[in-house]
PDB file with SEQRES, HELIX, SHEET and CRYST1 records, atoms N, CA, C and O in Angstrom:
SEQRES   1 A   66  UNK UNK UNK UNK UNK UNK UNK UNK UNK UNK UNK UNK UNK          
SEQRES   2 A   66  UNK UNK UNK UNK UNK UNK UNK UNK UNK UNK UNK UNK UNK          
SEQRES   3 A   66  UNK UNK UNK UNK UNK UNK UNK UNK UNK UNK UNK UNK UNK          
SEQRES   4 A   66  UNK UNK UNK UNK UNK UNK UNK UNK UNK UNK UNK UNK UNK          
SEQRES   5 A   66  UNK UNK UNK UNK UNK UNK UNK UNK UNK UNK UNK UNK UNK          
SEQRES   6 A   66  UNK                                                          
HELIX    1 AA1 UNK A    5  UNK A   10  1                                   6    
HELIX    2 AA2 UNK A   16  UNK A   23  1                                   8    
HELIX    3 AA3 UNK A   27  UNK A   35  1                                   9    
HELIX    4 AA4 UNK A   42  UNK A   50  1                                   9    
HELIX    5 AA5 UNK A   56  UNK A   58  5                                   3    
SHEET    1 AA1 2 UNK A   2  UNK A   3  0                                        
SHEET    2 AA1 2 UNK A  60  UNK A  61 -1                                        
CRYST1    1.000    1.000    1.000  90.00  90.00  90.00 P 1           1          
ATOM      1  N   UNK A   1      18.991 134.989  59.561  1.00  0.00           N  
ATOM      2  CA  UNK A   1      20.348 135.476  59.674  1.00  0.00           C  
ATOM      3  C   UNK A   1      21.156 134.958  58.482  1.00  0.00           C  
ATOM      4  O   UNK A   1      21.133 133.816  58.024  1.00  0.00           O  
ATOM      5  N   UNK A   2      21.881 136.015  58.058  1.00  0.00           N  
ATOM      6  CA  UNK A   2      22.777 134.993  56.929  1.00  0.00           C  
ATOM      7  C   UNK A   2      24.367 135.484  57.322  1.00  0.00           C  
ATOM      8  O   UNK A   2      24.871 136.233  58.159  1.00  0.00           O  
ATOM      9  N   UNK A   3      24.803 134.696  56.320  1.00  0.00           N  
ATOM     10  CA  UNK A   3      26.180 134.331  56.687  1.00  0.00           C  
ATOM     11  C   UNK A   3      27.031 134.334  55.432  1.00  0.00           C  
ATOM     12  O   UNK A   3      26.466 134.205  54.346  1.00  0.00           O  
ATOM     13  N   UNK A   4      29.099 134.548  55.537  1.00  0.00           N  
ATOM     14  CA  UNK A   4      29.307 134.313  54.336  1.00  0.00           C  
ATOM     15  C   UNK A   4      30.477 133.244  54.907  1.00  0.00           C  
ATOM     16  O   UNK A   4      31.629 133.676  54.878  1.00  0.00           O  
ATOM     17  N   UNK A   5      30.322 132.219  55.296  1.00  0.00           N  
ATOM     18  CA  UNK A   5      31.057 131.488  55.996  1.00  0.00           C  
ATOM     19  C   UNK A   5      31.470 130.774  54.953  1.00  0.00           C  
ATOM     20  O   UNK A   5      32.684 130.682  54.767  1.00  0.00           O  
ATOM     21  N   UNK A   6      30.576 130.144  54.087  1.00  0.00           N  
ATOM     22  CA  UNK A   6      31.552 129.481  52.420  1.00  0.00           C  
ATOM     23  C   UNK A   6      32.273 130.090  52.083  1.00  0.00           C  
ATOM     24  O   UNK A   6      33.413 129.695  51.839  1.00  0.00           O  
ATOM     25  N   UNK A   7      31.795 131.538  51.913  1.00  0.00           N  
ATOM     26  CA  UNK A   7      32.876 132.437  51.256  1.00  0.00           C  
ATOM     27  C   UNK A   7      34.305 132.605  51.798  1.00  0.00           C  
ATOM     28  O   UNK A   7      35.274 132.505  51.045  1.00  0.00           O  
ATOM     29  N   UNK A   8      34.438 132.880  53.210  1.00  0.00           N  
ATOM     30  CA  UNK A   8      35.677 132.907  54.079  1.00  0.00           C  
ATOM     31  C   UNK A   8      35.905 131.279  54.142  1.00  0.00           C  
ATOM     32  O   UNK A   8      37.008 131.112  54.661  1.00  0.00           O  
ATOM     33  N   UNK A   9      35.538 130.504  53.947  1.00  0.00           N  
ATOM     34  CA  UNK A   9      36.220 129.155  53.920  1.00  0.00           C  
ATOM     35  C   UNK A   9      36.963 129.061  52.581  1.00  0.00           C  
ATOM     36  O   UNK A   9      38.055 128.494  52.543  1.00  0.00           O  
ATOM     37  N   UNK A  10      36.400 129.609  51.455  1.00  0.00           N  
ATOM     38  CA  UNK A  10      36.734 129.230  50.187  1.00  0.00           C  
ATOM     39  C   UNK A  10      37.986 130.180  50.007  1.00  0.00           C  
ATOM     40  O   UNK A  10      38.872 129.797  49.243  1.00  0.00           O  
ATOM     41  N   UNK A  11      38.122 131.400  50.661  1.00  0.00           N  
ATOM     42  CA  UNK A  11      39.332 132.096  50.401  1.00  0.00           C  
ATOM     43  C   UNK A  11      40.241 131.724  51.292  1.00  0.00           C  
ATOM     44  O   UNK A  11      41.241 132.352  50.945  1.00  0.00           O  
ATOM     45  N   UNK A  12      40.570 130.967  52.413  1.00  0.00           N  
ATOM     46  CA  UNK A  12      41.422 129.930  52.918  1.00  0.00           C  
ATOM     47  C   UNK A  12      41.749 128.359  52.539  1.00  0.00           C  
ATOM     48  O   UNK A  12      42.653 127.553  52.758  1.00  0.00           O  
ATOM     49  N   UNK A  13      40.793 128.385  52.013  1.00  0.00           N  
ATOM     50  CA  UNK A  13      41.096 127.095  51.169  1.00  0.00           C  
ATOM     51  C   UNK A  13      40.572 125.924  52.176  1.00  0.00           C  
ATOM     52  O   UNK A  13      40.804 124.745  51.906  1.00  0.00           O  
ATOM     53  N   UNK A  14      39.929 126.262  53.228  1.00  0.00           N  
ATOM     54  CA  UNK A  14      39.271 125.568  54.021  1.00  0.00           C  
ATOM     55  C   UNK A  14      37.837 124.606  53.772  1.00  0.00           C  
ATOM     56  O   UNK A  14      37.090 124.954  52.857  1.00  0.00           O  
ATOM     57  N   UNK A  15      37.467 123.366  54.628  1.00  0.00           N  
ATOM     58  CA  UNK A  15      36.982 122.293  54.266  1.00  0.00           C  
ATOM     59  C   UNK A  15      35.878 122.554  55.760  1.00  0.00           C  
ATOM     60  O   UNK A  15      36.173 123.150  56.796  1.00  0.00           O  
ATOM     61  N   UNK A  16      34.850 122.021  55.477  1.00  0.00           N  
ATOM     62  CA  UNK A  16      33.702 122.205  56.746  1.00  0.00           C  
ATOM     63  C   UNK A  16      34.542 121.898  57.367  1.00  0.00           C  
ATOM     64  O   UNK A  16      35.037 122.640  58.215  1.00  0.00           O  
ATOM     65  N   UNK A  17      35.004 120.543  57.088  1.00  0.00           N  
ATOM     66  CA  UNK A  17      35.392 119.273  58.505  1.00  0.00           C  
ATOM     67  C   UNK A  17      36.500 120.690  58.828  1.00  0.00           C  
ATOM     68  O   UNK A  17      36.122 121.622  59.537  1.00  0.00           O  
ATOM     69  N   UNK A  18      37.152 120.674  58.526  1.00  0.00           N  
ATOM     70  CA  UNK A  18      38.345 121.735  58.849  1.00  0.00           C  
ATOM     71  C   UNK A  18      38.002 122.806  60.161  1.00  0.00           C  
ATOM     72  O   UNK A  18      38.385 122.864  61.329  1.00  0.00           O  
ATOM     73  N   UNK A  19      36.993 123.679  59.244  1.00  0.00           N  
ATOM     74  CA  UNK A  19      36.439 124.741  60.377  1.00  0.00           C  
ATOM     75  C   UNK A  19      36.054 124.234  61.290  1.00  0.00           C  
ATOM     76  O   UNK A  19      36.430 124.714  62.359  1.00  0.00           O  
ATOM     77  N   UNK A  20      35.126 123.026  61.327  1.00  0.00           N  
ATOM     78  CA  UNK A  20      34.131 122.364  62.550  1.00  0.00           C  
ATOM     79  C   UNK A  20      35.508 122.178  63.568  1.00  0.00           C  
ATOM     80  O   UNK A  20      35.619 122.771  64.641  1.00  0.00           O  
ATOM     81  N   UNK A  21      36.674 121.100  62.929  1.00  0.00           N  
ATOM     82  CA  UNK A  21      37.579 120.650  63.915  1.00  0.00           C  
ATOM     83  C   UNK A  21      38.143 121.771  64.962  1.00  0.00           C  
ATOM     84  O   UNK A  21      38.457 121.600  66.140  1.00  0.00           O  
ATOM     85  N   UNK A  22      38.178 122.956  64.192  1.00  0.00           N  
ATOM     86  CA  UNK A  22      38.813 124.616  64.534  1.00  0.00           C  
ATOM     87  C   UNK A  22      37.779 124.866  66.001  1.00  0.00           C  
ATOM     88  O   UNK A  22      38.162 125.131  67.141  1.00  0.00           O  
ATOM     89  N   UNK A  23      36.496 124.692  65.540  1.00  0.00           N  
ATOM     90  CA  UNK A  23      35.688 125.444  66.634  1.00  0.00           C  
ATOM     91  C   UNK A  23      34.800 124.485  67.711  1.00  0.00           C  
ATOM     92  O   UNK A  23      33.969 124.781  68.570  1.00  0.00           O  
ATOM     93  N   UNK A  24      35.374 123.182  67.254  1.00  0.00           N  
ATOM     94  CA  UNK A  24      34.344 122.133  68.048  1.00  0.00           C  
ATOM     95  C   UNK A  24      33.150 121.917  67.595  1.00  0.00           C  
ATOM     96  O   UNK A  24      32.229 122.064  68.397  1.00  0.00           O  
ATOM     97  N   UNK A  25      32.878 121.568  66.395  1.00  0.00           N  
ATOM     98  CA  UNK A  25      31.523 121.187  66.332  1.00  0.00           C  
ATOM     99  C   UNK A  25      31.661 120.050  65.590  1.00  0.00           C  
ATOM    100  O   UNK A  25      32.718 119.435  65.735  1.00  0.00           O  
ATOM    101  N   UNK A  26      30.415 119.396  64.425  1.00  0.00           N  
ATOM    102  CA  UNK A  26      30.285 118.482  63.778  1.00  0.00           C  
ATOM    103  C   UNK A  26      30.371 119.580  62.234  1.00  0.00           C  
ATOM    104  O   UNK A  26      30.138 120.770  62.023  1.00  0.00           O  
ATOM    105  N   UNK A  27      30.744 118.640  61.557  1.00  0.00           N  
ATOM    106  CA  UNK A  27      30.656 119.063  60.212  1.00  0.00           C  
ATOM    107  C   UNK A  27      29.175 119.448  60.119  1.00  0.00           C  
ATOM    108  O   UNK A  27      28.827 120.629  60.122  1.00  0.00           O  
ATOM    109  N   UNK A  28      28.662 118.841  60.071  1.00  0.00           N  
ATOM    110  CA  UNK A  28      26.826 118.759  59.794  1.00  0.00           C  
ATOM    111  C   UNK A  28      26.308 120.290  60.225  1.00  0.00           C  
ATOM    112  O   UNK A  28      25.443 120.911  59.608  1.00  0.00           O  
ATOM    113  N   UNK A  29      27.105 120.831  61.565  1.00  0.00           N  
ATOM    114  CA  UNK A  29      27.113 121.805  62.410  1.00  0.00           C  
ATOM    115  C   UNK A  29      27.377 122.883  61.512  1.00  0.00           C  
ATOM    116  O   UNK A  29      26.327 123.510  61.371  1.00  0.00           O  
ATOM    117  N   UNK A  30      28.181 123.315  60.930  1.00  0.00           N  
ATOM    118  CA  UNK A  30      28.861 124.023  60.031  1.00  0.00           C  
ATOM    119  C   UNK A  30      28.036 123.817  58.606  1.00  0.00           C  
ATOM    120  O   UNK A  30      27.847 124.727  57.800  1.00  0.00           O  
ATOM    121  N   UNK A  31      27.603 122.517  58.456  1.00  0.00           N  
ATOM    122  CA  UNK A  31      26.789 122.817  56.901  1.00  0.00           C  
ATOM    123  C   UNK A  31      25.318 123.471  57.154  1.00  0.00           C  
ATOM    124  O   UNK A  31      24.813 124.052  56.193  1.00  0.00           O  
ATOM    125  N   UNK A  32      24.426 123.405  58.669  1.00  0.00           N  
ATOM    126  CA  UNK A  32      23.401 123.515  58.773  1.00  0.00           C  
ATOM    127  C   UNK A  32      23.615 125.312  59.221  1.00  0.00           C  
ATOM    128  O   UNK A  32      22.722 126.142  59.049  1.00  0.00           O  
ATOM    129  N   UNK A  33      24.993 125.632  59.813  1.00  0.00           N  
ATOM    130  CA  UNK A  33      25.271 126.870  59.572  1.00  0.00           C  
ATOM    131  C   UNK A  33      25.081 127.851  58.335  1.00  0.00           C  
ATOM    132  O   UNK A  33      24.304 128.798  58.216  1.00  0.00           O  
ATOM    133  N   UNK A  34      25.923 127.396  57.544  1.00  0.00           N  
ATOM    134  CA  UNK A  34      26.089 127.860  55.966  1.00  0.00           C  
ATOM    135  C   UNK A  34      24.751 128.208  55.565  1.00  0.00           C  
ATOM    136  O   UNK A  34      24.289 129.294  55.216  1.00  0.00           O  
ATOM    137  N   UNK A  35      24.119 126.864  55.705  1.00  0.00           N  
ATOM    138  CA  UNK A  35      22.393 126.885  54.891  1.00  0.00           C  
ATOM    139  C   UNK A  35      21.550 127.867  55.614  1.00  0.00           C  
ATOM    140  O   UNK A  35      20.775 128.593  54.992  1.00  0.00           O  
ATOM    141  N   UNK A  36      21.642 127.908  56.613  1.00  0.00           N  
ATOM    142  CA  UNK A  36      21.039 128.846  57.354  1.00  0.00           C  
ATOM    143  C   UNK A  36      19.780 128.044  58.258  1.00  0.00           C  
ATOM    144  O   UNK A  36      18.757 128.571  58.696  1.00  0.00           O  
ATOM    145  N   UNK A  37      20.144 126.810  58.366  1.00  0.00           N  
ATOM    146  CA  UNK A  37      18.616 125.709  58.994  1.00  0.00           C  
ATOM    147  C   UNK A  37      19.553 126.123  60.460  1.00  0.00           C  
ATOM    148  O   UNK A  37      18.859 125.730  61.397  1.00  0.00           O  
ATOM    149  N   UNK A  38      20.689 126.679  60.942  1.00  0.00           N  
ATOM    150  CA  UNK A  38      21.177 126.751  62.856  1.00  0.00           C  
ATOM    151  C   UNK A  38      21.352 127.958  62.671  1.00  0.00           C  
ATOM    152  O   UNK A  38      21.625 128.568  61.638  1.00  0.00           O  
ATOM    153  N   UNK A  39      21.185 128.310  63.727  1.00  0.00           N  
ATOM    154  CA  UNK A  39      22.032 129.987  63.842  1.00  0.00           C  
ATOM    155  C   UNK A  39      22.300 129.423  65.038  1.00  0.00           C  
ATOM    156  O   UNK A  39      21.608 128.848  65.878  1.00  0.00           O  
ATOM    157  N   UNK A  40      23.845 129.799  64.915  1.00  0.00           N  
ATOM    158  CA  UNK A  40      24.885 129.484  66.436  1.00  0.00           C  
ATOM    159  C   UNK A  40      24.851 130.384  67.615  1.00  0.00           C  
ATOM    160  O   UNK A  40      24.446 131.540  67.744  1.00  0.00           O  
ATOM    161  N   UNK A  41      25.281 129.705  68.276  1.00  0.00           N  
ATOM    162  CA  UNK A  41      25.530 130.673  69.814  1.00  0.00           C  
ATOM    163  C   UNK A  41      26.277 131.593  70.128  1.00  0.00           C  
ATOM    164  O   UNK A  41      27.232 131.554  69.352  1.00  0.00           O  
ATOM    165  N   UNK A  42      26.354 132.181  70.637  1.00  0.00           N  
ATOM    166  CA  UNK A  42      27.066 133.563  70.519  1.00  0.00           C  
ATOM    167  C   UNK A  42      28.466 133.261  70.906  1.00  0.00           C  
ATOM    168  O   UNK A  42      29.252 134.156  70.592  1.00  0.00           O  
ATOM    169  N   UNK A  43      29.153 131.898  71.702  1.00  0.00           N  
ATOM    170  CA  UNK A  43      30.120 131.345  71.538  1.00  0.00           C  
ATOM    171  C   UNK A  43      30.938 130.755  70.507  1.00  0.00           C  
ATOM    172  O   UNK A  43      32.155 130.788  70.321  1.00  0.00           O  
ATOM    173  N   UNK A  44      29.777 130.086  69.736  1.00  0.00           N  
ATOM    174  CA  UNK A  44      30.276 129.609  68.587  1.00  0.00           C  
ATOM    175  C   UNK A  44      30.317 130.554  67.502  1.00  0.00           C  
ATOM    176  O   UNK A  44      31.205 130.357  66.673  1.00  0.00           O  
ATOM    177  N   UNK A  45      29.512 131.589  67.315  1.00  0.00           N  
ATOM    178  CA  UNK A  45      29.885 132.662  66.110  1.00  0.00           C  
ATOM    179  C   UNK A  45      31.189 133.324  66.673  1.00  0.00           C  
ATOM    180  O   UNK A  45      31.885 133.690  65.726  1.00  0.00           O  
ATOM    181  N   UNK A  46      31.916 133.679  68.208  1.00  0.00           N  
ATOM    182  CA  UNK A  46      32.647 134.189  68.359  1.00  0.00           C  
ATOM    183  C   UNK A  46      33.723 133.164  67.643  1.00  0.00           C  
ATOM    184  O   UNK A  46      34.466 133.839  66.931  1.00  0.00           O  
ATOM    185  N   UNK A  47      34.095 131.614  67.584  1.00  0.00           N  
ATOM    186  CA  UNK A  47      34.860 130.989  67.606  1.00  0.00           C  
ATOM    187  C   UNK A  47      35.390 131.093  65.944  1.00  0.00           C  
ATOM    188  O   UNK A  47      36.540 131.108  65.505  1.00  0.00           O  
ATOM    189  N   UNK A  48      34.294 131.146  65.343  1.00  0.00           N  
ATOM    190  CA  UNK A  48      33.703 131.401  63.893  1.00  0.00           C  
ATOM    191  C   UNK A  48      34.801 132.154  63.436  1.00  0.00           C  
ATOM    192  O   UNK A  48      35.806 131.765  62.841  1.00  0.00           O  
ATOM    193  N   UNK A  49      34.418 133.471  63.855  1.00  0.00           N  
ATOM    194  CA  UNK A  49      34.924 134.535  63.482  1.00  0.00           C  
ATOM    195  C   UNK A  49      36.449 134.885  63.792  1.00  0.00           C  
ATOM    196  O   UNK A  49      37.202 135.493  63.031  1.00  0.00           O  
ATOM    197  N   UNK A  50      36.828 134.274  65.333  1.00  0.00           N  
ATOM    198  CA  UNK A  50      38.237 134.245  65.482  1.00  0.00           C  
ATOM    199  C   UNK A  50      38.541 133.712  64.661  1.00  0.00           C  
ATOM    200  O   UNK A  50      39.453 134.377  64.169  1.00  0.00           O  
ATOM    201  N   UNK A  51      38.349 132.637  63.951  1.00  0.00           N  
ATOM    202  CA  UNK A  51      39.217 131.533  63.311  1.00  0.00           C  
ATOM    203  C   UNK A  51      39.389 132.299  61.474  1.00  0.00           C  
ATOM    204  O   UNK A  51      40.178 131.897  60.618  1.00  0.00           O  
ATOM    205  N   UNK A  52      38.495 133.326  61.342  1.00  0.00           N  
ATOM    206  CA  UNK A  52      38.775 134.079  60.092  1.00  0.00           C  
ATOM    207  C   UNK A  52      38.943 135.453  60.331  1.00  0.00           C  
ATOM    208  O   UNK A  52      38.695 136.432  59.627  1.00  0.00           O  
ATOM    209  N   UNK A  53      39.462 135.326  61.581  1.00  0.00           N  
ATOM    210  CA  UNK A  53      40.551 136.529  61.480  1.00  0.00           C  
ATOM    211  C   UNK A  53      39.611 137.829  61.288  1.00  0.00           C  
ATOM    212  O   UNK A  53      39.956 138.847  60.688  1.00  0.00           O  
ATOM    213  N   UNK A  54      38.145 137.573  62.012  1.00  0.00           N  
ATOM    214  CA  UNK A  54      37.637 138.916  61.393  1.00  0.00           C  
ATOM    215  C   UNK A  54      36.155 139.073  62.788  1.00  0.00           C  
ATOM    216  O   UNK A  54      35.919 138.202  63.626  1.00  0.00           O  
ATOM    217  N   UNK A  55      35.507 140.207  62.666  1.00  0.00           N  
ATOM    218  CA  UNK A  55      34.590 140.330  63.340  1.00  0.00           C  
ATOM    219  C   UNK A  55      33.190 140.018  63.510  1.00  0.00           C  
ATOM    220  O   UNK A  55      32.431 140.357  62.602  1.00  0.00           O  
ATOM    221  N   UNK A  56      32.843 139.581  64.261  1.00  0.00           N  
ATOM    222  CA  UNK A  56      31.214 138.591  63.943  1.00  0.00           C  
ATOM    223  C   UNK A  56      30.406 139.617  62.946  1.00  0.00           C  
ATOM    224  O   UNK A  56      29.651 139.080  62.136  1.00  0.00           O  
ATOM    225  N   UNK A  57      30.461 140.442  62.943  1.00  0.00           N  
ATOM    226  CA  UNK A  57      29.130 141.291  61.943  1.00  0.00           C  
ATOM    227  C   UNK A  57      29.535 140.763  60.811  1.00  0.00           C  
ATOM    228  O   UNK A  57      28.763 140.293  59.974  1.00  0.00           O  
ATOM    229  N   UNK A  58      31.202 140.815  60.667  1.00  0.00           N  
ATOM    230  CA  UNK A  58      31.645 140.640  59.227  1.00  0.00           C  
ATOM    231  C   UNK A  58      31.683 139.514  58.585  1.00  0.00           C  
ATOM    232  O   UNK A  58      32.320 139.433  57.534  1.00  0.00           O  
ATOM    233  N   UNK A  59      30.806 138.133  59.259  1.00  0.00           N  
ATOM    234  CA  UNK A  59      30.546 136.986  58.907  1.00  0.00           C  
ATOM    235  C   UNK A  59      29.075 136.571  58.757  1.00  0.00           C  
ATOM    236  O   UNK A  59      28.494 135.971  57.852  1.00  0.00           O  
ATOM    237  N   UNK A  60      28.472 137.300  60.441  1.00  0.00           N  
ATOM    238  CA  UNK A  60      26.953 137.204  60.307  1.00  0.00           C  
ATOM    239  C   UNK A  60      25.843 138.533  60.426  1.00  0.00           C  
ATOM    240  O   UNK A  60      25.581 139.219  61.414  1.00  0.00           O  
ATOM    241  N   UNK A  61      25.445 138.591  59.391  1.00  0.00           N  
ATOM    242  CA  UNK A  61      24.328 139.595  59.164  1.00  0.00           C  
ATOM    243  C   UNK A  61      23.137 139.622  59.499  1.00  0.00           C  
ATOM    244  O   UNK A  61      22.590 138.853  58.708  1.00  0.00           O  
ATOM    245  N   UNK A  62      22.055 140.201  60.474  1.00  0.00           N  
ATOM    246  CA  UNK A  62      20.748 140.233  60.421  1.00  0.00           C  
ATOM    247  C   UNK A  62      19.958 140.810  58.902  1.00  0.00           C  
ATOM    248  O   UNK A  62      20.228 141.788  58.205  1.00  0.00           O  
ATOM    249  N   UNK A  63      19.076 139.933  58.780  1.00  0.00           N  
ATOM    250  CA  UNK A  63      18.455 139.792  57.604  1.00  0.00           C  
ATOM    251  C   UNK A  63      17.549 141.141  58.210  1.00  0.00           C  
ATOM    252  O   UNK A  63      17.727 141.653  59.315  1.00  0.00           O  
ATOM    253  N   UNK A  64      16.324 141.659  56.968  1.00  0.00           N  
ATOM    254  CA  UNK A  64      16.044 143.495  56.944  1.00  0.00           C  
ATOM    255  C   UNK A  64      14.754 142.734  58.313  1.00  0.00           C  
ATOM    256  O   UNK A  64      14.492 143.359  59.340  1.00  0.00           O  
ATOM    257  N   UNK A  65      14.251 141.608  58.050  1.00  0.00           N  
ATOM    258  CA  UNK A  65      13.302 141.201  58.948  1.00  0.00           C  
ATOM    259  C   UNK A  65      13.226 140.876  60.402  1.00  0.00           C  
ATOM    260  O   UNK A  65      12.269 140.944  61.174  1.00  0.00           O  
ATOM    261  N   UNK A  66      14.279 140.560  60.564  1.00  0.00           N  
ATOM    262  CA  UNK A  66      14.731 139.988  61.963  1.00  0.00           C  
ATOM    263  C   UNK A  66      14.919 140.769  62.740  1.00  0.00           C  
ATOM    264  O   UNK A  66      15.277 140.441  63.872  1.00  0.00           O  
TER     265      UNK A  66                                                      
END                                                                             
């Protein structure tokens, strides 16, 4: 699964710790997001996505394999 969650952090000017504090997680949570080593729960991508103002597809993508 990938993601452009740096990207929507970087055009808010937002900090892991930042987002993590936003949605309840650990920073670590949010970096192992980014990298792509977690794919979140369907709670937490919802929380994700509220918090950038946008719709889960438009953050997380199924890769052509998955």
């Amino acid at each position: 699964m990938k993601n452009n969650i740096r990207v929507e952090r970087a055009i808010l000017r937002m900090t892991q710790q930042q987002l993590a504090e936003r949605v309840g997680v650990s920073r670590q949570t949010i970096n192992a997001i980014e990298s792509g080593k977690f794919i979140p729960s369907t709670l937490l991508a919802l929380r994700i996505a509220r918090t950038f103002q946008k719709q889960v597809e438009q953050i997380f993508q199924l890769e052509e394999n998955e």
